[in-house]
C-alpha positions, 0 to 999 in steps of 0.5 A, spaced: 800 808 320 805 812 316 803 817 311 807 812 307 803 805 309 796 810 308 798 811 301 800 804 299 793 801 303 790 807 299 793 804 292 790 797 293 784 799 294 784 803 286 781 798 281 785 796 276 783 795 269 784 789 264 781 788 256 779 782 252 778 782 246 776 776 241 775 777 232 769 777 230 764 777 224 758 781 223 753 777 217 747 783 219 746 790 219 749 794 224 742 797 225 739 790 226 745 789 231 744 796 235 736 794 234 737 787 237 743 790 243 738 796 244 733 791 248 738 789 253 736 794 260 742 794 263 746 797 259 747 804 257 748 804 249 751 809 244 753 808 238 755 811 230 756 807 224 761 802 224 761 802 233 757 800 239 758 801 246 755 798 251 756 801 258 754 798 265 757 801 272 757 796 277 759 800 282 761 807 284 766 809 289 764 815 295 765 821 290 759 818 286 766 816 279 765 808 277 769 803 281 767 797 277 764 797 270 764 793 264 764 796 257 763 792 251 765 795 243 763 792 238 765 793 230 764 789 225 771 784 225 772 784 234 768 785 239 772 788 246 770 788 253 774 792 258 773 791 265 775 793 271 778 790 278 780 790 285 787 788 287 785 784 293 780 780 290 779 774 286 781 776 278 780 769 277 772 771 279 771 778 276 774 775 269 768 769 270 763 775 271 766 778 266 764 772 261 757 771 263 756 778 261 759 777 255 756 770 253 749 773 254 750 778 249 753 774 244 747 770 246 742 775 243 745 777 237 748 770 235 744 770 228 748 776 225 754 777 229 758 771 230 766 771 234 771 766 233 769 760 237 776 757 238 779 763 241 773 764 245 773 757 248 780 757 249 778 763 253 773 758 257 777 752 258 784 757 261 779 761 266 775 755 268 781 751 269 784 757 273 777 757 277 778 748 279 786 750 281 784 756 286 779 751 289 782 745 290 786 750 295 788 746 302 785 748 308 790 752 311 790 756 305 783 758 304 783 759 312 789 764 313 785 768 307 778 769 310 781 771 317 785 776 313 778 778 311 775 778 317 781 783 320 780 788 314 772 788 315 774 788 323 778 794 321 773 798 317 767 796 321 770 800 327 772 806 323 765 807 320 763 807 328 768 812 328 766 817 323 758 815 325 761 818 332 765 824 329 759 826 325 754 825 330 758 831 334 759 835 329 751 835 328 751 837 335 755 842 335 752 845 327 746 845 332 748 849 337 751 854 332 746 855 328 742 856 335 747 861 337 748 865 330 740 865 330 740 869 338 745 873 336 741 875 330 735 876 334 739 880 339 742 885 332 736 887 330 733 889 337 740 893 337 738 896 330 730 897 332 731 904 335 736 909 336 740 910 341 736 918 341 730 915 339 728 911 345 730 915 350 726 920 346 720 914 348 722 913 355 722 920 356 715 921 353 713 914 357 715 917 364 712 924 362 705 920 361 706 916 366 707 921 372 715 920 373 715 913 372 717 907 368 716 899 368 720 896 364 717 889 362 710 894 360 715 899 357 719 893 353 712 889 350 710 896 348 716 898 344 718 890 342 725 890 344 728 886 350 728 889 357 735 889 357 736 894 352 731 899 355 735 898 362 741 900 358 738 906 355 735 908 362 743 907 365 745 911 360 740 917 361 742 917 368 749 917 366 747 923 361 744 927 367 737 926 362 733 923 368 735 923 376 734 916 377 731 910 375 723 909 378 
């Protein structure tokens, strides 16, 4: 795939947004109006004197913004839902969502907050009829769509067992790093317990006490460091003509 194909197929996957928006009445209070709204769970509310605005994010894409949501403004004159929507799926049956929401809040304030019924069912009867014309569709036609689905989710299934793999690796090899740098931890600070001139001060002093000799695992625990480093520091005594040979 192309950078160019990546960057098309990565623009149909962006929703897309739409408005309603339907004059209206309001015979109450807009106190009485957000008191009433205010029993609706599903909505986040905010609102000032002459406004309100329901909010409901129905779903939110891998770094956690709002991919589908709704949002409903309600003044005293008009009422206006925006809405968002995928490209690749049916606007037919997002508006129709879009609606039952609506005609649920508008359900619970009825008694002070009234919309122009005409335009509202005109809304209706378009939507409804443009439902009936998708599903008298053929066969052919609803068939040719659903194995174009099944491709896509076909697709998508084998690159999340792809990036399951990838991941999977990296865990494994996080691990094995981590592993490493703790090793090399340990070993630094056995490197920086003594000196240099400080243990051979010691091994000189455990060979005095122990008639001219020296075990290098006893040696080691005594001091807690490894058997490597004492080996190291008795080498580079030999070296330096402080002892003849190692016993």
């Amino acid at each position: 795939m192309t950078d160019q194909d990546q960057g098309q197929e990565s623009a149909s996957l962006q929703p897309k947004v739409e408005e309603l928006s339907i004059e209206a009445k309001l015979t109450g209070s807009m106190e009485n109006l957000k008191a009433k709204l205010q029993q609706i769970p599903v909505y986040t509310m905010s609102a000032s004197d002459q406004e309100i605005n329901l909010v409901k994010v129905e779903s939110r894409n891998i770094t956690k913004k709002p991919y589908l949501f709704h949002i409903i403004n309600i003044v005293p004159a008009k009422i206006t839902v925006t809405y968002s929507y995928l490209p690749d799926s049916s606007l037919s049956l997002r508006r129709a969502t879009i609606l039952k929401n609506l005609s649920s809040v508008l359900s619970l304030i009825s008694d002070i907050y009234v919309v122009d019924m005409p335009k509202f069912l005109q809304y209706t009867d378009s939507l409804l009829d443009s439902l009936i014309t998708g599903l008298s569709q053929n066969y052919t036609t609803l068939y040719n769509k659903y194995d174009s689905m099944q491709n896509d989710y076909r697709d998508l299934k084998r690159l999340n067992i792809e990036l399951a793999a990838s991941n999977r690796n990296l865990t494994i090899q996080s691990t094995q790093l981590s592993d490493e740098n703790k090793i090399f931890v340990q070993q630094l600070n056995e490197l920086k317990k003594y000196s240099d001139d400080a243990l051979m001060a010691l091994v000189e002093e455990w060979i005095q006490v122990h008639n001219n000799s020296i075990d290098l695992v006893e040696f080691a625990k005594a001091h807690d460091i490894t058997p490597t480093r004492v080996e190291q520091i008795l080498d580079k005594m030999v070296s330096l003509g402080y002892i003849d040979a190692r016993t």
